[in-house]
C-alpha positions in Angstrom: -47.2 -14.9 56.9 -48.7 -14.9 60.4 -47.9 -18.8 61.7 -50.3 -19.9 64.2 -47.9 -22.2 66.2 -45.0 -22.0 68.6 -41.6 -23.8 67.0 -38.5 -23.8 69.2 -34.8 -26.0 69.2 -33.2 -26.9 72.0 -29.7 -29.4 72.1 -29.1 -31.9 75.2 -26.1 -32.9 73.2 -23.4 -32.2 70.4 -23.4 -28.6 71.5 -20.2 -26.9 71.8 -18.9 -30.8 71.3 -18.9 -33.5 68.5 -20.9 -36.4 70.9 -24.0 -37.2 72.7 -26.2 -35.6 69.7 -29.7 -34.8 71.0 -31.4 -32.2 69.6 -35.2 -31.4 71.0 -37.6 -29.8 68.2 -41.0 -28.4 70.2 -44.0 -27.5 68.6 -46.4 -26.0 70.6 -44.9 -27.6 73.7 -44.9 -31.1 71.9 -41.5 -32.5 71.7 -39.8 -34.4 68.8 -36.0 -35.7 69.4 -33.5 -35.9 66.7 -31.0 -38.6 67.9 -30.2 -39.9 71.1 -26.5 -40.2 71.1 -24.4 -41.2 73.5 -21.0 -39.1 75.0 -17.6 -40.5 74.6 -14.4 -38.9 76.2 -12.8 -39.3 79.1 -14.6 -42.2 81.4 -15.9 -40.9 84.5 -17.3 -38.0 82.3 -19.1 -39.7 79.3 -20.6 -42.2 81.7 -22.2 -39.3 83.8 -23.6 -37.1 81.2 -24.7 -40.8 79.9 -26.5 -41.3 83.5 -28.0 -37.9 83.0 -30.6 -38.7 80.9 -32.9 -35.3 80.8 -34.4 -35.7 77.7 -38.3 -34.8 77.9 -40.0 -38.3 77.6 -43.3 -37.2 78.9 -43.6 -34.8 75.7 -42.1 -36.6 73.0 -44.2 -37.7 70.3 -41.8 -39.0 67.7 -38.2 -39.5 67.8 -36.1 -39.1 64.4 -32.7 -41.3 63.8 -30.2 -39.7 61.5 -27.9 -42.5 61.3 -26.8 -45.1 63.5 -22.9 -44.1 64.5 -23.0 -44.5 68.5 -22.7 -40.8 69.1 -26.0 -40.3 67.7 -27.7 -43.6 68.3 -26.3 -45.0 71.8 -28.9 -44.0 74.0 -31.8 -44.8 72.3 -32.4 -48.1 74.8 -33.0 -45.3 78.1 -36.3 -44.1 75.7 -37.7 -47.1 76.6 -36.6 -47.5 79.7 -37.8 -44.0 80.9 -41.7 -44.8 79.6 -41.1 -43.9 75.8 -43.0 -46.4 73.6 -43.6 -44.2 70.5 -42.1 -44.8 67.2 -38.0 -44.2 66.0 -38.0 -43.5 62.5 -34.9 -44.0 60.1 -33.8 -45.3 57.0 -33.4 -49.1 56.3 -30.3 -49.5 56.3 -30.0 -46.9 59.4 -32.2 -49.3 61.6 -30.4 -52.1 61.3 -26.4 -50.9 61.7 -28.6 -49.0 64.7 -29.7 -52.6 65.9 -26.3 -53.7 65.8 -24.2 -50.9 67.5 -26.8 -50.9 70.3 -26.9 -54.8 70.9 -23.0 -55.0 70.4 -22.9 -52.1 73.6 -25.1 -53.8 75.6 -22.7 -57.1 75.2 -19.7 -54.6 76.1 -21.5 -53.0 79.2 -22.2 -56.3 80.6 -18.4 -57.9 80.1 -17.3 -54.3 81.6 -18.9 -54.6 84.3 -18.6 -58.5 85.1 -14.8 -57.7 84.9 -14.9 -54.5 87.0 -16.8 -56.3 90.0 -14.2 -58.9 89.8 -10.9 -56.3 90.2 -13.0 -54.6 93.1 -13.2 -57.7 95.1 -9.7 -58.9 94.5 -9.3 -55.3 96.2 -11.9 -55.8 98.5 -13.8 -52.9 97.4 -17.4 -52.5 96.7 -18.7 -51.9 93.5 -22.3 -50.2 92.0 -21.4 -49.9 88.9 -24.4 -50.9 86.4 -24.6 -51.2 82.5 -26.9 -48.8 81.4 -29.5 -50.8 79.5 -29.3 -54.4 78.8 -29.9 -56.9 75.2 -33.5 -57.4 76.4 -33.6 -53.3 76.2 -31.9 -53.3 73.0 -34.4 -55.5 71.7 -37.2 -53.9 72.6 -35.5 -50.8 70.8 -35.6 -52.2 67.9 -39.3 -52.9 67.9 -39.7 -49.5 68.3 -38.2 -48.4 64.5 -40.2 -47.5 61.3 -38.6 -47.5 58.8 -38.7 -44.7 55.9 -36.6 -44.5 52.6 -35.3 -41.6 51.4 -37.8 -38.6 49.6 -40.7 -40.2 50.8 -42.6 -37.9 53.5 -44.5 -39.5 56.0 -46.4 -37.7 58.7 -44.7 -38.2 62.2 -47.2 -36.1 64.3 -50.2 -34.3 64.1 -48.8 -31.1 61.5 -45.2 -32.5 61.1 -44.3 -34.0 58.2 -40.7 -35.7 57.9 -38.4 -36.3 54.8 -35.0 -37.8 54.4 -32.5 -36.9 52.2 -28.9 -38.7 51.8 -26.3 -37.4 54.1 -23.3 -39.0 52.0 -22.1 -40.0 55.6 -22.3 -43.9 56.1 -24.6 -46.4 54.8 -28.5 -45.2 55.5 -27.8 -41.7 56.9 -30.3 -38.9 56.1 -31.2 -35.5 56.4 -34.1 -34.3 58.0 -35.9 -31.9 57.0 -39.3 -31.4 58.7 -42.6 -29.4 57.6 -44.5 -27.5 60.0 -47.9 -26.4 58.5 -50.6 -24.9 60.9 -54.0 -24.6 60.8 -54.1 -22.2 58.1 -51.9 -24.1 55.8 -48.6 -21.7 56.5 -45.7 -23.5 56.6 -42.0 -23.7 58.1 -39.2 -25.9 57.0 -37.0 -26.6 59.5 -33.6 -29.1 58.0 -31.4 -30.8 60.4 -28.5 -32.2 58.7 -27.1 -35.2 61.1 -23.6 -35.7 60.1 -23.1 -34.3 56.6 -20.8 -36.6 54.1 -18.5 -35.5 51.5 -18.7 -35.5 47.5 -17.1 -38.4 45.9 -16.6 -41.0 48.9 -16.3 -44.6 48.7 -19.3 -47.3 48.1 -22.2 -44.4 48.8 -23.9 -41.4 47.1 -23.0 -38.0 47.8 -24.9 -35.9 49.9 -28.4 -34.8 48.1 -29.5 -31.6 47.6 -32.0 -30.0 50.0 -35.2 -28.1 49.0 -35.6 -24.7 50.3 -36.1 -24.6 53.9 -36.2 -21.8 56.3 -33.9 -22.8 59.3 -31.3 -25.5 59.3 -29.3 -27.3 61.9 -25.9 -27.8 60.9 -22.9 -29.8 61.9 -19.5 -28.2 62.0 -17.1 -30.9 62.9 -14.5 -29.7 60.5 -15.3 -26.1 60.8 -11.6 -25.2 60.8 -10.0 -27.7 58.7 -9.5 -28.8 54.9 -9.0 -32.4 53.8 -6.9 -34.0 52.2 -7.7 -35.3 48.5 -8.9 -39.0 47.7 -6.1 -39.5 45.0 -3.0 -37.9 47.6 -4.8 -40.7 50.4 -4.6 -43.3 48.4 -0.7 -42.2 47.1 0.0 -41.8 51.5 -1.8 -45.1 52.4 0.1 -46.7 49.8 3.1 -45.4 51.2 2.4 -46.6 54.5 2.1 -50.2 53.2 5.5 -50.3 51.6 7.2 -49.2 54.6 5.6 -51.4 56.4 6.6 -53.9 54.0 10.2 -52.9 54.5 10.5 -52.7 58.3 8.3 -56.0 58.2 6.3 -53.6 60.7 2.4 -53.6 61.8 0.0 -51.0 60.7 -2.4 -50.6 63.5 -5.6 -49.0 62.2 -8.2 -48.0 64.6 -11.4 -47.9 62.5 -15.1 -47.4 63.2 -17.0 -51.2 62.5 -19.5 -49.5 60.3 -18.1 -47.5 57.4 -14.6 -46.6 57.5 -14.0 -50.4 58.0 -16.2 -51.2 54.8 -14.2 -48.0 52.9 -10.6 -49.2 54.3 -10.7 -52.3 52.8 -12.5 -50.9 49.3 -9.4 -48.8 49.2 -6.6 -51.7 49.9 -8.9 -54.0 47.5 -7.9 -51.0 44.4 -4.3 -50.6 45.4 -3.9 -54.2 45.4 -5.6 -54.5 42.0 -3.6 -51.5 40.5 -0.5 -53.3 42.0 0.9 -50.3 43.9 1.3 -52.2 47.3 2.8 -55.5 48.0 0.7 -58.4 49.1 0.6 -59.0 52.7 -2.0 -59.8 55.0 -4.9 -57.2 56.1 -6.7 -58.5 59.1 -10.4 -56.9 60.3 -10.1 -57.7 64.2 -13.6 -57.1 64.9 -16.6 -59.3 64.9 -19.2 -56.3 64.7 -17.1 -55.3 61.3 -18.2 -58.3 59.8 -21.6 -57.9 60.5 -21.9 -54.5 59.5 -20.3 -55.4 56.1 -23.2 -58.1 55.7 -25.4 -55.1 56.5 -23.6 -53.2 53.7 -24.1 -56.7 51.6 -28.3 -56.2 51.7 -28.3 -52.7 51.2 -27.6 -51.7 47.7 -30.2 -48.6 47.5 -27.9 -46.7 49.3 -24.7 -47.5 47.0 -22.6 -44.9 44.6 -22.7 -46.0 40.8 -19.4 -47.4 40.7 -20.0 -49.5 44.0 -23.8 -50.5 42.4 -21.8 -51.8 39.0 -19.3 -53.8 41.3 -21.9 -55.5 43.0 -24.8 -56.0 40.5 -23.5 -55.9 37.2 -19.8 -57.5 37.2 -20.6 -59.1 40.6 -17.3 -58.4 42.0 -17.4 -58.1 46.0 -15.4 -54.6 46.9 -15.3 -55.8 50.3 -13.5 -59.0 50.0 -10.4 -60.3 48.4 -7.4 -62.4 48.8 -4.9 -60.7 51.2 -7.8 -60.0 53.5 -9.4 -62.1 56.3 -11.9 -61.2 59.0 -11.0 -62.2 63.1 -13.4 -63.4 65.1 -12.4 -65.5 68.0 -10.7 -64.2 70.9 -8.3 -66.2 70.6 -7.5 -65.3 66.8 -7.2 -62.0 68.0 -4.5 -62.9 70.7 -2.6 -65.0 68.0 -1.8 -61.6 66.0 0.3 -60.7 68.8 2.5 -63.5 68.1 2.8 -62.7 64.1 5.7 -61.3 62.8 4.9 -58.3 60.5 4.6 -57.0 57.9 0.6 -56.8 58.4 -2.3 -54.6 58.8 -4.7 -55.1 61.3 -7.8 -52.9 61.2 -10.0 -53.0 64.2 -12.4 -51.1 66.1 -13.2 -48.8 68.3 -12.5 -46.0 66.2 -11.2 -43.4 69.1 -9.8 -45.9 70.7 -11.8 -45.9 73.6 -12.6 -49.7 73.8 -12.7 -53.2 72.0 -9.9 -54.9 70.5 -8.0 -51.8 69.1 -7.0 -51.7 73.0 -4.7 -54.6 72.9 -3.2 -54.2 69.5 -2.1 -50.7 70.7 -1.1 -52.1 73.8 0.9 -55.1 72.2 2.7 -52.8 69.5 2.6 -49.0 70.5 6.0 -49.7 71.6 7.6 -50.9 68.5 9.7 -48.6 66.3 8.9 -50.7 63.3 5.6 -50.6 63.9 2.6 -47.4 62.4 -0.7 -46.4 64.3 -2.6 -44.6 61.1 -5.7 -42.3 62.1 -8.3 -42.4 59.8 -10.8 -40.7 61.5 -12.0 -37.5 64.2 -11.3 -38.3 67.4 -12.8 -36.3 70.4 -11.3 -34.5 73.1 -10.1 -36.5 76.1 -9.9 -40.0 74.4 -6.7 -42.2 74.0 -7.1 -41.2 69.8 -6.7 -37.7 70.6 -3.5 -38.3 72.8 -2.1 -40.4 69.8 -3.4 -38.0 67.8 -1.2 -35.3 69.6 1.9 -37.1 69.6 1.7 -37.3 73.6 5.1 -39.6 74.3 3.5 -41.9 76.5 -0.1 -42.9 76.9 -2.2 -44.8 79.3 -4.1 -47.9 78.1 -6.0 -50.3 79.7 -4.3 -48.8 83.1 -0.4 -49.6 82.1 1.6 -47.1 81.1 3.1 -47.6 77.1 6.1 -44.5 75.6 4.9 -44.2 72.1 7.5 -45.3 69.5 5.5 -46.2 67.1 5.2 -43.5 63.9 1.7 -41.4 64.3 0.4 -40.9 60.7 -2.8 -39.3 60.4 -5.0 -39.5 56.7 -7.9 -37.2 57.0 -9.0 -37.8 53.4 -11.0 -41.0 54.9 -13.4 -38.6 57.3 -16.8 -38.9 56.6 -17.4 -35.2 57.5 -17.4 -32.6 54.9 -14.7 -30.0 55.6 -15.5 -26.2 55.9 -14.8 -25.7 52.2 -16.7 -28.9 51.4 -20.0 -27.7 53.6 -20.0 -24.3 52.5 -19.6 -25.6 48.4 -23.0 -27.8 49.5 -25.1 -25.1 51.0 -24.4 -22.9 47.9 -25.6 -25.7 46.1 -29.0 -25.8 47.9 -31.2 -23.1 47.3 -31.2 -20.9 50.7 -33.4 -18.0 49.2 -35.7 -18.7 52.1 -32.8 -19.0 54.5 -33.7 -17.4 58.1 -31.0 -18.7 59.9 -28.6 -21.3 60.1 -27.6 -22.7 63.9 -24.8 -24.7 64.4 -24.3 -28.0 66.4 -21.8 -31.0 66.6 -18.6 -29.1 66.7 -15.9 -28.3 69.4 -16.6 -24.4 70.3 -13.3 -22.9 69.1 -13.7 -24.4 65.6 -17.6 -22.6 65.8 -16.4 -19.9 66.1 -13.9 -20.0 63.1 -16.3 -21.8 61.2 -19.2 -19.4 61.8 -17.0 -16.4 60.3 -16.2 -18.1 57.2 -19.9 -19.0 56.5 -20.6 -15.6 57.3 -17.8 -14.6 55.0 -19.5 -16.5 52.2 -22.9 -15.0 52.3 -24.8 -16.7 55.0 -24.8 -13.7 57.9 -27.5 -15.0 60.3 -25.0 -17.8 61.7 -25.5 -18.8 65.5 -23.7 -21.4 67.8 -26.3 -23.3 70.1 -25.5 -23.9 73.9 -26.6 -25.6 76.3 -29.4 -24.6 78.2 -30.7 -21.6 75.6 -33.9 -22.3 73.7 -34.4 -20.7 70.4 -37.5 -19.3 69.0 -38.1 -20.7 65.0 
């Protein structure tokens, strides 16, 4: 097959990392961009490469959402604001927890910097510091979506056809795989899998089955690492409670809003039921959690069977129940501090980077009695990483806190397939036609580990995308 047209990939983010996905797809010099995510890490660092916006607005003609976690969806408002008013397609459900992590960071941005202008001028310093887009830009964002359900191809530009597939990640993410035809009717199938989710998770389907394509994009986040099993989680979160419940301790859960919140509480909801922990109080500290769990609420095409026989058929709500109760005041939140354990208190942001997590860590890091569980990656450089490593003492919110608390880390809850789990999927998908498969989203020691077992396991044209290279399809 002699193909008449020029395909190349290019990443502006999520290569040799896990943030800031941004991958550029060109077809004869016409640009379509899969996510716009934004970087998280250490400070100084995220909020540069965040400033550095170099994504090529002039050419795109279509941008593709994935799903809406921040790292993929965060900078979607600067599209606009650099000239971009083309269309953002996604799923349903993708749109609209989208909508809501982008207008919640605008919120956060704007307190941020309101209280940062106010320490510089009790130091009589001068400050600069700006949010990077606004609500108003958030807004107009939104406008910009279409909307596509999954296995239904739509045209995005003129010879590009896109299609979603269920990632199996959170609620509404996809796959996309794209058709390039030419003008003699040859064709190239290019996949791209976002962040790919694991057989058997809570509330949604697995990940679906790709046709044959000839290229894929993958994600390698757990490249070097096996999870743990749902049944052993649920025996070690159990356990957790009922130590709790003898030290009259706190769990402290830092916990993404969208998802693992939604998949935390499914979990306590069916130990509770099966009677294997004690009753005591669960608190979700984090208004944006209870909106996303509405969202979960309207979105039903994207549920599991057992999670679509809960809802619709014995009308039993797996994301509510007795022991459990949702914070949303500010001063709620401050009144936990004051409440003698045992509890658990669930709140966001999952790497503990910002929101409320911040002071519950603050407040109880401290405390013997007291457990910080890790349910989820956490990047380089951020404050879950330092827990994450056991570092003795830890910096947040500028004070200085020696870590007492017990680190327990359940990696059962990720929402990433593992290597074994990634490499059982592709062998499910037919890769007869398989040129080559290019890996993104992964920190670049566990590339390289992960790119020998795939090759290992059959699949020898493997190859890690950097920065600054451009690859010829």
């Amino acid at each position: 097959m002699l193909f008449s047209m020029s395909i190349s990939l290019y990443s502006l983010g999520a290569a040799e990392e896990v943030t800031g996905s941004k991958h550029v797809l060109e077809v004869d010099g016409r640009a379509i961009l899969i996510d716009c995510g934004a970087f998280q890490g250490r400070r100084a660092e995220a909020d540069r490469k965040n400033r550095e916006f170099n994504v090529p607005v002039e050419k795109l003609e279509a941008v593709v959402l994935t799903h809406g976690h921040y790292d993929h969806s965060g900078l979607l408002p600067l599209l606009g604001i650099h000239g971009y008013d083309g269309n953002i397609y996604a799923t349903p459900a993708t749109r609209d927890i989208a909508n809501l992590i982008l207008m919640d960071s605008a919120r956060i941005q704007a307190r941020d910097a309101e209280y940062l202008a106010k320490q510089a001028a009790r130091k009589g310093e001068s400050f600069d510091w700006q949010p990077l887009f606004n609500e108003k830009h958030a807004i107009a964002t939104s406008n910009q979506f279409i909307t596509v359900s999954y296995n239904r191809p739509v045209w995005v530009a003129e010879g590009i056809k896109l299609e979603f597939f269920d990632a199996g990640h959170i609620l509404g993410s996809a796959m996309a795989v794209f058709t390039v035809t030419d003008s003699d009717n040859n064709t190239v199938r290019i996949a791209y899998t976002g962040d790919l989710g694991r057989k058997g998770k809570a509330i949604i389907r697995d990940p679906a089955i790709l046709p044959p394509v000839d290229y894929m994009i993958l994600e390698s986040t757990y490249g070097d690492r096996l999870h743990e099993t749902t049944d052993d989680a649920m025996e070690k979160l159990a356990e957790v409670v009922r130590k709790a419940a003898k030290t009259n301790g706190k769990i402290i859960i830092p916990a993404f809003a969208v998802e693992r919140t939604q998949e935390l509480v499914y979990y306590f909801h069916r130990l509770a039921d099966q009677k294997k922990i004690p009753q005591i109080p669960i608190y979700v500290d984090s208004p944006m959690a209870m909106s996303a769990t509405s969202i979960f609420r309207v979105h039903p095409e994207c549920y599991d069977e057992e999670t679509h026989e809960a809802f619709l058929k014995h009308h039993k709500n797996p994301f509510g129940f007795d022991q459990l109760r949702f914070i949303t005041s500010v001063e709620e939140s401050k009144a936990l501090n004051d409440l003698e354990g045992p509890m658990i208190i669930i709140s966001a942001d999952g790497m503990c980077e910002a929101g409320r997590i911040l002071h519950h860590l603050s407040n109880n890091v401290d405390d013997p009695r007291n457990q910080i569980l890790l349910v989820g990656f956490m990047a380089e450089h951020t404050l879950g990483r330092r827990l994450q490593d056991r570092e003795l003492e830890v910096k947040i919110m500028g004070e200085w806190h020696t870590v007492r608390a017990e680190i327990t880390q359940i990696n059962a809850f990720s929402a990433h397939a593992d290597y074994s789990e990634t490499t059982a999927w592709l062998k499910e998908c037919d890769t007869t036609d398989l040129k080559r498969i290019y890996l993104v989203h992964g920190e670049a020691d566990v590339q390289i580990v992960f790119k020998d077992h795939l090759e290992s396991e059959g699949f020898p044209n493997v190859h890690i995308v950097k920065y600054g290279e451009t690859y010829e399809l």
